[in-house]
C-alpha positions in Angstrom: 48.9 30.7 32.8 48.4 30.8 28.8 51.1 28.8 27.1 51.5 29.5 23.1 52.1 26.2 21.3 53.3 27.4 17.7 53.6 24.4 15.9 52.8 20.7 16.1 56.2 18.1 16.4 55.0 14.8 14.4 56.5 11.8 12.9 55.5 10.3 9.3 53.8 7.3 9.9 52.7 5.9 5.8 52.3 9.2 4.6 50.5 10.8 8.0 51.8 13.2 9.9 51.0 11.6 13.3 51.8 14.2 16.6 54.6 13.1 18.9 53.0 15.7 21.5 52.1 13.7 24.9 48.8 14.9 26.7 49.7 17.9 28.2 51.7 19.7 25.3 48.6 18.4 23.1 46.2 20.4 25.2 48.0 23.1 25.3 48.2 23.2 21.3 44.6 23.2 21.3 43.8 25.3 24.0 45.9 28.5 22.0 44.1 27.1 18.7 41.1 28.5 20.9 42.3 31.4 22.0 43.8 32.7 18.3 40.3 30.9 17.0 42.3 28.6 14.1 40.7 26.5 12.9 41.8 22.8 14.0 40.3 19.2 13.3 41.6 16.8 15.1 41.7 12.6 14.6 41.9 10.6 17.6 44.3 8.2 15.5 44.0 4.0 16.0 45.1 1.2 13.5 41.5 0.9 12.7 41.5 4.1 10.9 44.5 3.2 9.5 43.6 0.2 8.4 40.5 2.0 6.5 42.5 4.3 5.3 44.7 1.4 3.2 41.7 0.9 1.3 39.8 3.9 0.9 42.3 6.5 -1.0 39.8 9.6 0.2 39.8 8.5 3.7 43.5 8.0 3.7 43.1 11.5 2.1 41.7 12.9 4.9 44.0 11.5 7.5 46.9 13.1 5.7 45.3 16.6 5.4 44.0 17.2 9.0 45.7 19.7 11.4 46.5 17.4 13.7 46.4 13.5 14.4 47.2 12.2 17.6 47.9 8.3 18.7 44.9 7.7 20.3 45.2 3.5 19.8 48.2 1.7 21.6 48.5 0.0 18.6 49.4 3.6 16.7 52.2 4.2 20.0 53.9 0.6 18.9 53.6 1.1 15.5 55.5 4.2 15.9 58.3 2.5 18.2 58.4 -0.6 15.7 59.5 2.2 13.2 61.8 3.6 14.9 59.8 7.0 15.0 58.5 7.2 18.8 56.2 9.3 19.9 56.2 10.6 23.6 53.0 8.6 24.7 49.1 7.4 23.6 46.9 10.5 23.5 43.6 9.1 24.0 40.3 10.8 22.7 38.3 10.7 25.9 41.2 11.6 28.1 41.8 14.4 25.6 38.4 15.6 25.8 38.3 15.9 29.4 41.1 17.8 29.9 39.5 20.3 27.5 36.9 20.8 29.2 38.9 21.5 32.0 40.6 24.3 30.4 37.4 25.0 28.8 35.7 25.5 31.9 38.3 27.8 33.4 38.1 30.1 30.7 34.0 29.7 30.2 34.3 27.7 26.2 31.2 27.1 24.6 31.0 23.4 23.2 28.8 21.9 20.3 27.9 18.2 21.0 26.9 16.5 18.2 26.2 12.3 17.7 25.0 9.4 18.8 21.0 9.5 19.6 19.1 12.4 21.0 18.8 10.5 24.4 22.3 9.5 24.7 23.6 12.7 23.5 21.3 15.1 26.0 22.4 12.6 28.7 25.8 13.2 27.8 24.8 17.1 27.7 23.9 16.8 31.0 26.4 15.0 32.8 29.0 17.4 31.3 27.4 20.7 32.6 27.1 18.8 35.9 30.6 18.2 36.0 32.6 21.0 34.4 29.8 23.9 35.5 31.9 26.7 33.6 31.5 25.1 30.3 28.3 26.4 27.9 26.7 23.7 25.8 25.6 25.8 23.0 24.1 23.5 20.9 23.4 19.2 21.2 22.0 17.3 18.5 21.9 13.5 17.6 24.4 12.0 14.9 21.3 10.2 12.8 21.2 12.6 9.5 21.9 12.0 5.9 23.4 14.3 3.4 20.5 16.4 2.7 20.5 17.7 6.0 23.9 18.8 6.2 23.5 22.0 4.8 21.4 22.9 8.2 23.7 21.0 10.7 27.0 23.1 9.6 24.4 26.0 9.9 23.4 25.7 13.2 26.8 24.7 14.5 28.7 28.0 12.8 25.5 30.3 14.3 26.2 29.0 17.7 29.6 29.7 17.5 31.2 26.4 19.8 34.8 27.1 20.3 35.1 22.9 20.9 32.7 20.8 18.4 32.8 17.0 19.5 31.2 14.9 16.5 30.6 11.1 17.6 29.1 8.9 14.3 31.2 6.0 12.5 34.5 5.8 12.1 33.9 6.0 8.2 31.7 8.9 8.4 32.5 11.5 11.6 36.1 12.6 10.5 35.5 13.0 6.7 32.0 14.7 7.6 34.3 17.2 9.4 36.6 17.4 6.6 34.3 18.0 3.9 32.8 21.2 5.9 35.7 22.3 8.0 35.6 25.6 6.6 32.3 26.5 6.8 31.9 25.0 10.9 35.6 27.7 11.4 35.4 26.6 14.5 38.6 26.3 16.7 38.6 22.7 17.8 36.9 20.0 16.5 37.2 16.9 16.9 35.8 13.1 15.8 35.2 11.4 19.2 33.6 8.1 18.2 31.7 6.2 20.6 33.2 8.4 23.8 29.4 10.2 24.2 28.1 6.5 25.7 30.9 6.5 27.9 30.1 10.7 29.0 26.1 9.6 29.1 26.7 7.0 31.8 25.5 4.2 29.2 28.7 2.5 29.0 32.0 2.2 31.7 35.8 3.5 31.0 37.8 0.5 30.9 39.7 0.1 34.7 43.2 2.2 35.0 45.4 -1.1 34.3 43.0 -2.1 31.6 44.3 1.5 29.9 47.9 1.5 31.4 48.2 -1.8 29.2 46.9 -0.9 26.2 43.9 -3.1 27.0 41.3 -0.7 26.2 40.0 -2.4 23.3 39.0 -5.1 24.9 37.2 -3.9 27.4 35.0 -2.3 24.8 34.8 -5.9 23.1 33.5 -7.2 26.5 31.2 -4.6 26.6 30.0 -4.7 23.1 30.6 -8.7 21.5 29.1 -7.0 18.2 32.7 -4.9 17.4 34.5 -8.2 17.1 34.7 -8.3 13.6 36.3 -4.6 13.5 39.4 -6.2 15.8 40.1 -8.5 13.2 41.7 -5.8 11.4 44.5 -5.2 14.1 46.7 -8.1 13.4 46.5 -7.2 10.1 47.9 -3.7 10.5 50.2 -5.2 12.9 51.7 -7.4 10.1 51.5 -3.9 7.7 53.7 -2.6 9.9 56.3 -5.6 10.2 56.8 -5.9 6.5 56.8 -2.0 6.4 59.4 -1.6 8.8 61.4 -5.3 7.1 61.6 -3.1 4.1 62.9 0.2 5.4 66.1 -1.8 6.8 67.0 -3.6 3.4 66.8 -0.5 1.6 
């Protein structure tokens, strides 16, 4: 049964409208962006991006004009609570994903996979079409391309018409790459995905249930990958952000 979503609830979290949609109503937003082919980028939302954001005015930029931003970090769902602006539950970006493709295999979507390197990214190709048979990869290409290659990129994405476009590069660079040619990809969903293609290509593990259930996630990944420890070191600091932020809103 098709279920028409008209508009996106959010709450403001420093200037971004942040969805208070929980998985399900989230899916169903994007599944009629699909169907009435609108144009949607989504961020999969987490402190870190926030926390870039605070220091880069054209990232921050970008987080406050795309269609829709969804609490993908635990840290994003108690920032939101700590502010007394709740939203109804962590959206995460591969859990996201895969419900898509559930949808999108029900009602045969063609999807644009585009990141990481070309073995990772055809292994994640594959494993997909093994799992969700009724989806059509039209198009799979690695993440490693500069500026002067753009130009093609958007052109083979918009000529294989995707109606889901999954870009996994850095943090600094998928989101405003999708940004800064949004119009010319039109497609209906597309969204940054970060490093969930070496999770799909079998090269790295999901965290266990509880691990996610607690908000835990992230260090899973730290286990996994030592090397991202200097990234964490931003969290307490957007935790104290959003102390002091919220310590000012009640003396006002």
């Amino acid at each position: 049964m098709e279920t028409t979503v008209s508009k996106a609830e959010t709450v403001t979290l420093f200037g971004v409208e942040v969805s208070k949609m929980g998985m399900r109503q989230t899916v169903d937003y994007l599944a009629d962006a699909v169907r009435r082919r609108r144009a949607t980028h989504v961020v999969t939302a987490n402190p870190i991006m926030f926390m870039t954001g605070f220091e880069n005015e054209s990232f921050m930029r970008m987080l406050r004009e795309a269609d829709l931003v969804v609490p993908d970090g635990a840290g994003l769902v108690w920032a939101a609570r700590r502010l007394g602006k709740p939203v109804a539950e962590r959206v995460a970006g591969f859990d996201l994903v895969q419900e898509l493709f559930r949808v999108g295999t029900r009602e045969g979507w063609n999807v644009y996979l585009l990141g990481t390197s070309q073995e990772l990214i055809e292994a994640a190709r594959d494993r997909i079409a093994e799992k969700y048979p009724g989806l059509r990869i039209v198009g799979c290409r690695n993440g490693f391309f500069g500026p002067d290659e753009d130009d093609e990129v958007v052109r083979d994405i918009a000529e294989a018409k995707p109606d889901l476009l999954l870009v996994g590069r850095s943090t600094y660079t998928q989101d405003p790459w999708i940004a800064q040619h949004h119009q010319r990809l039109n497609v209906p969903v597309m969204i940054g995905v970060g490093g969930s293609f070496d999770v799909m290509s079998g090269k790295l593990k999901r965290a266990p249930r509880w691990m996610q259930k607690a908000g835990l996630e992230w260090a899973h990944r730290l286990m996994l990958e030592p090397t991202r420890w200097r990234r964490m070191l931003v969290l307490p600091k957007f935790a104290l952000k959003v102390m002091v932020f919220g310590e000012k809103q009640r003396t006002r």
